[in-house]
N, C-alpha and C positions, 0 to 999 in steps of 0.2 A: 509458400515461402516460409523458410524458419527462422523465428527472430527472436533474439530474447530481450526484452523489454529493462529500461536502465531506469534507477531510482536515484536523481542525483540530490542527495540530502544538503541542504542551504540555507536551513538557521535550525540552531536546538538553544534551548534554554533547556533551566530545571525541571519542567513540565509538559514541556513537547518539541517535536521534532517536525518540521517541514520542510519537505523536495519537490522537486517534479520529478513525475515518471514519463518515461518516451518511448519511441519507438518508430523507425522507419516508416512512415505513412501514416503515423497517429499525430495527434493532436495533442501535445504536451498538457499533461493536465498535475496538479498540486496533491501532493499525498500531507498527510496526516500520519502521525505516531507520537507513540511515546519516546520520552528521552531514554539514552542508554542508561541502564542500570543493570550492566553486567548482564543482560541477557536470562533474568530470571522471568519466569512465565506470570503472565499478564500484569505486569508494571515494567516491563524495559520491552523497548523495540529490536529485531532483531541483529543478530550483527551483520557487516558489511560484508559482502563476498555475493557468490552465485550459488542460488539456490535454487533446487527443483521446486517445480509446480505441479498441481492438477486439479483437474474441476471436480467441485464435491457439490455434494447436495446441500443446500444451504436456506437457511429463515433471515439471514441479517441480511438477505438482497432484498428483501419484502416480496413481491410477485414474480421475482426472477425465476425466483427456486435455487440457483446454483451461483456458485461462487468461485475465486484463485484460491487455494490454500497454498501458503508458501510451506515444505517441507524444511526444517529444523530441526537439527538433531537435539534431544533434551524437548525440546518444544512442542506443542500440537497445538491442531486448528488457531491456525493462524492465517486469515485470510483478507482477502481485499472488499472490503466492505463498503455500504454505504453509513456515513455520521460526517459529523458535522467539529464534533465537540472530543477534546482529550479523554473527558470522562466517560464517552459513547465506543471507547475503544479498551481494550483488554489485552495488548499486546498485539494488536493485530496492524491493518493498511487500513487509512480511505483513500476515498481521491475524490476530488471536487477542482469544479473549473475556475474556484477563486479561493485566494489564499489571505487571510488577515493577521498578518504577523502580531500588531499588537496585541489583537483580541484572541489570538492563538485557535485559529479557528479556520475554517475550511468552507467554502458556500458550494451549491449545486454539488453536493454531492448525489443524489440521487439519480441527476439526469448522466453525471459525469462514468456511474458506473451502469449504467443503460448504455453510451456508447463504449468506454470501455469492454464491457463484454459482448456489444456486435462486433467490435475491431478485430478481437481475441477470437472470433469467430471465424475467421476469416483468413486466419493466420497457422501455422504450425508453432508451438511455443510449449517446451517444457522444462524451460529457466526462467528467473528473473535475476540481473543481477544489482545489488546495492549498491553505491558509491559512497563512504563519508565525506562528510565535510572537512573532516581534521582527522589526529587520531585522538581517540579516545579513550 
């Protein structure tokens, strides 16, 4: 089945950006970014539209080995990661199964992208698309 996975972004302050991402048969889980800032590489989060995907070899999944890089034009390696924290991120995604708007922060993420990439696994996917909150 080919699906491409939605990032529906639903609070940004000046320091970070939190959505969920979905997906027919997945488990709605909380992403992590940074706020926009014009889309310059590693301090603003990417911009909103659909963007190709692909799995690269990757060290930020810890024992995974591989990771989502979202493809961006101007941009590179920018992928779906495991962290917790705005400052654990460089322009990239997390996702974790809990979200703390105050403390601007993300929980389980590591378990969250252990099922996320068996789901991806399982799936045909070579988009993801963004949604904002507003425009920006």
């Amino acid at each position: 089945m080919k699906i491409i996975p939605e990032i529906n972004r639903i609070w940004q302050t000046d320091t970070v950006t939190i959505g969920i991402i979905s997906a027919p048969g997945m488990t709605p889980l909380f992403t992590l970014e940074l706020p926009w800032k014009n889309n310059l590489k590693n301090i603003s989060c990417i911009p909103a539209g659909i963007h190709p995907v692909e799995i690269v070899v990757s060290s930020k999944n810890k024992d995974i080995g591989k990771a989502y890089e979202i493809i961006v034009p101007g941009r590179g390696d920018i992928q779906i990661h495991i962290a917790n924290y705005p400052r654990q991120i460089r322009g990239c995604i997390a996702i974790g199964y809990e979200a703390d708007i105050i403390g601007e922060s993300i929980g389980n993420s590591e378990k969250a992208i252990r099922y996320f990439m068996g789901y991806m696994s399982r799936v045909e996917c070579d988009r993801i698309s963004i949604i904002p909150t507003h425009s920006w």
